[in-house]
Structure formats: structure tokens, C-alpha cells
N, C-alpha and C positions, 0 to 999 in steps of 0.2 A: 194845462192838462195835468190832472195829479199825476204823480207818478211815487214808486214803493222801492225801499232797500229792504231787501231779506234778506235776513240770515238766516245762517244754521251753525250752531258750534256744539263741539263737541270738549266737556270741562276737564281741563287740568291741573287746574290751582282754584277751589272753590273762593281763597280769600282772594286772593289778585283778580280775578273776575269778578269780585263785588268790589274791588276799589276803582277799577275800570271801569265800573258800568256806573258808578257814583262821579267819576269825571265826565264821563262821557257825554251823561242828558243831557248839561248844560249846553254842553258844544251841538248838541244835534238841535235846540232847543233854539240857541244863537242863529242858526239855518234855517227856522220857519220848519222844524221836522217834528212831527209826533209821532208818540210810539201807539201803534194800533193797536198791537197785543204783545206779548213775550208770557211762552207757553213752552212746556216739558212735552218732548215730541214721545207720544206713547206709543208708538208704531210704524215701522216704514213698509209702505205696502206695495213698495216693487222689492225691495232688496233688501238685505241687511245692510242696516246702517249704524255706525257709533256716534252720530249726531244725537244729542239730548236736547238741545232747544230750540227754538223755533222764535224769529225778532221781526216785526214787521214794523218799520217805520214810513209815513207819509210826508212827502215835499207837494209845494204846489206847483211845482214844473220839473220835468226832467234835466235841467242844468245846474240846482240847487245842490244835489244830491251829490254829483261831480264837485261841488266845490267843496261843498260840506270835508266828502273823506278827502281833497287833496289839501285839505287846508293844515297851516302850520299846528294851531292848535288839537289838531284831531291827529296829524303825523305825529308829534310827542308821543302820543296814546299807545299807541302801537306796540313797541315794546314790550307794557305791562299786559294788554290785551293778549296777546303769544306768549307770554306765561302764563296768563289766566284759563285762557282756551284755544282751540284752534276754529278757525270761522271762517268762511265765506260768503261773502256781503253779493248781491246781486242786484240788477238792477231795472226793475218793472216799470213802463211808462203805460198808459192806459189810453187806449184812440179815443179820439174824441167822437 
């Protein structure tokens, strides 16, 4: 059953967020993950929000996705990703 990692981040280092998001594909890529879109959020229409982007990535099971971010080479990342922006990763499985 596919299943989706959202994000949402909001940027505080435009360069540190492109050097992290230039490490990162590989490693999501390594997990069988694509990116479905990654998009400038223009509007939040319940509340104010300082979230700017929008990241949707697809696995093809919901256990992928769990190993994906617990993995050693994606924990390195970390780091520079919290300087880059601040993000919350979630995580959507879809019933079959």
C-alpha cells in the first residue's frame, strides 16, 4: 500500500536548505522514495501560517518511510536540514 511523507518547512538558510535537499534525494531515492511534488505554499486557509513549502514524497509501503528517516545516513542530515529550515515530516499511508 503506498504510503506519503509530507512536509511543511518554513526557510532559514536558503543556501543550507539547497545543500540539504542536494544530499538528501539520493538518500530518499536509496528507499524506493519519490518526490511527488515540492511546491511554495501560497496560502494557508485555516490559519496563519509561516510554513513556505510544501514536499510530498511516495514509498511503496508504510515501513519504508520509517526506515528511510531513521536511517544512519539520513540522521547525519539533520543537522544541516535545522539550519536550513525548520520542517515537519508526516506520515500518510493510504487504505487499500
Amino acid at each position: 500500500m503506498p504510503s506519503y511523507v509530507v512536509v511543511l518547512a518554513k526557510i532559514k538558510n536558503a543556501e543550507k536548505l539547497a545543500e540539504y535537499s542536494k544530499a538528501a534525494g539520493p538518500i530518499v531515492a536509496k528507499y524506493d522514495g519519490k518526490f511527488v511534488t515540492r511546491a511554495p505554499i501560497v496560502e494557508s486557509l485555516t490559519q496563519n501560517s509561516d510554513f513556505e513549502r510544501f514536499v510530498l514524497i511516495e514509498f511503496p509501503n508504510p515501513d519504508i518511510p520509517r526506515v528511510w528517516y531513521n536511517s544512519p545516513e539520513y540522521q547525519a542530515l539533520i543537522p544541516l536540514r535545522e539550519e536550513g529550515a525548520e520542517m515537519i515530516f508526516s506520515l500518510a499511508v493510504v487504505p487499500d
